[in-house]
C-alpha positions in Angstrom: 128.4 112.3 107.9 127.1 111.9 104.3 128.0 114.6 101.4 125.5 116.0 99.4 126.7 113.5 96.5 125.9 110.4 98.5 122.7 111.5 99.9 121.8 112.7 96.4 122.9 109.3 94.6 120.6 107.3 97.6 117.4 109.4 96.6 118.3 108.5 93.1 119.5 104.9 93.8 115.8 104.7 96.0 113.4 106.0 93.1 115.2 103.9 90.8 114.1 100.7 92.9 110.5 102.3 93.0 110.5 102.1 89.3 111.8 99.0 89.1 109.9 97.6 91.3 106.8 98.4 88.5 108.2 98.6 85.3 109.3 94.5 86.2 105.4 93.9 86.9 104.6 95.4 84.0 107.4 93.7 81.7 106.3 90.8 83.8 109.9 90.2 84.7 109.2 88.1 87.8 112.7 87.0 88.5 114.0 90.5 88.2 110.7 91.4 90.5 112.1 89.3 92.9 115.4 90.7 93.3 114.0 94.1 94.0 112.5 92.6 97.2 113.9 92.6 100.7 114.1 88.9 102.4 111.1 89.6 103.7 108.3 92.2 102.4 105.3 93.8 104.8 102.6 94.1 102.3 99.6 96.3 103.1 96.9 96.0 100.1 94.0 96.5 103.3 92.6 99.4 101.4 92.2 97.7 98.3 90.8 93.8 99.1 90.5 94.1 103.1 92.1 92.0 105.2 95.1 92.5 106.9 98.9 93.4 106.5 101.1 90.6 106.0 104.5 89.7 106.1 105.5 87.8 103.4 109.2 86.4 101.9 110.2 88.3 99.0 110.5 85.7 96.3 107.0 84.3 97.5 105.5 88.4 96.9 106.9 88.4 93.5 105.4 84.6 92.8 102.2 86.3 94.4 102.2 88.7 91.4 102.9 86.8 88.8 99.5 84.7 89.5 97.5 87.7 90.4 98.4 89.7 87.4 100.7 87.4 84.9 97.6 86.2 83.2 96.0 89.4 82.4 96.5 91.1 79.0 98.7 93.6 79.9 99.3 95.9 83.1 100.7 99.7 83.0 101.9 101.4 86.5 102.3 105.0 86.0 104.3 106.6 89.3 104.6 109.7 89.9 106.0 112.5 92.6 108.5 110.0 94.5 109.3 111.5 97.7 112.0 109.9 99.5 113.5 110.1 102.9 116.9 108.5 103.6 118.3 107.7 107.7 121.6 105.4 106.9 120.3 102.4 105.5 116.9 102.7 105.7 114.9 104.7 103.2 110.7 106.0 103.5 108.9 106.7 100.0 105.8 107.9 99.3 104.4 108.1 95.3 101.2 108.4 93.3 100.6 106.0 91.4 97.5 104.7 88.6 97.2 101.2 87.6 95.6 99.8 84.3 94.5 96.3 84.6 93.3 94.8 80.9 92.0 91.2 81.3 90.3 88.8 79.0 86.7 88.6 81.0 83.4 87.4 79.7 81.3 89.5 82.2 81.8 94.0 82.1 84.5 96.1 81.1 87.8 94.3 80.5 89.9 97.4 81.7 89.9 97.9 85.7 91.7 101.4 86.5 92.6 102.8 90.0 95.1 105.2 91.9 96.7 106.4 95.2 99.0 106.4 97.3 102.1 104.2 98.1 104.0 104.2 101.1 107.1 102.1 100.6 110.3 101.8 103.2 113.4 100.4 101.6 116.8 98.9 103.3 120.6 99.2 101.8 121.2 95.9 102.0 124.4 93.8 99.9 125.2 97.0 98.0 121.5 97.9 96.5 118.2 99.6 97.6 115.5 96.7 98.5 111.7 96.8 98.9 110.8 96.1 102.6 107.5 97.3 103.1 104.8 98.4 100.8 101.3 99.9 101.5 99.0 100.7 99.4 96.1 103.7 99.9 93.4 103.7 97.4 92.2 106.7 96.6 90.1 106.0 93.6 89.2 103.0 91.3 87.2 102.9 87.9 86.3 99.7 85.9 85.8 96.4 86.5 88.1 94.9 89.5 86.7 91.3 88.2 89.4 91.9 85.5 91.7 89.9 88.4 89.8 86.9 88.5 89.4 86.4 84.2 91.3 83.4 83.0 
């Protein structure tokens, strides 16, 4: 049985990986990125760019990233409301979160801006809290989503 201290330290241990797991895009901290990945990561962007979910390795996700969004001009992630729910070593989030996307394009707006909802399951695994699934639910978008594809 846990004590209130443990399961208190896991929520905050979890939502301290959620942030991470952001703030690293945004500081474009790729290595670091990839650390806070589980050996392998379901990614679920369907609501965003179609498609379907996709397993992917960790280190490949966060080299994903770094192509989709290392070349823009900068990229802020605001999350809010980080709900957590802890079963041993497995952990369920759910957060609000925007995104600002600035890019250097030729054609519309330079600034794409969109928000909803992440689900996210984490697993204790060597000591720390790791991404292992990731779904994203977009609720609203604003901008130009082109702002991906500028040089």
């Amino acid at each position: 049985m846990t004590t209130d201290i443990e399961q208190l330290t896991a929520r905050l241990d979890v939502q301290d990986t959620v942030s991470r797991l952001f703030w690293y895009v945004d500081e474009r901290s790729w290595d670091q990125l990839a650390d806070v990945f589980a050996e392998e990561v379901l990614m679920d962007y369907t609501s965003l760019f179609g498609g379907t979910p996709e397993l992917v390795p960790g280190p490949e996700q966060a080299k994903r990233w770094s192509e989709q969004l290392g070349h823009l001009l900068s990229t802020q992630h605001v999350v809010t409301n980080v709900l957590s729910h802890i079963a041993g070593d497995e952990a369920t989030c759910t957060a609000n979160v925007t995104a600002h996307l600035r890019g250097d394009t030729a054609m519309g707006s330079p600034l794409w801006r969109n928000g909803g909802t992440y689900g996210l399951t984490l697993r204790h695994t060597d000591g720390t809290w790791r991404v292992s699934g990731l779904r994203a639910a977009l609720r609203w978008a604003d901008g130009n989503p082109g702002v991906l594809n500028s040089p």
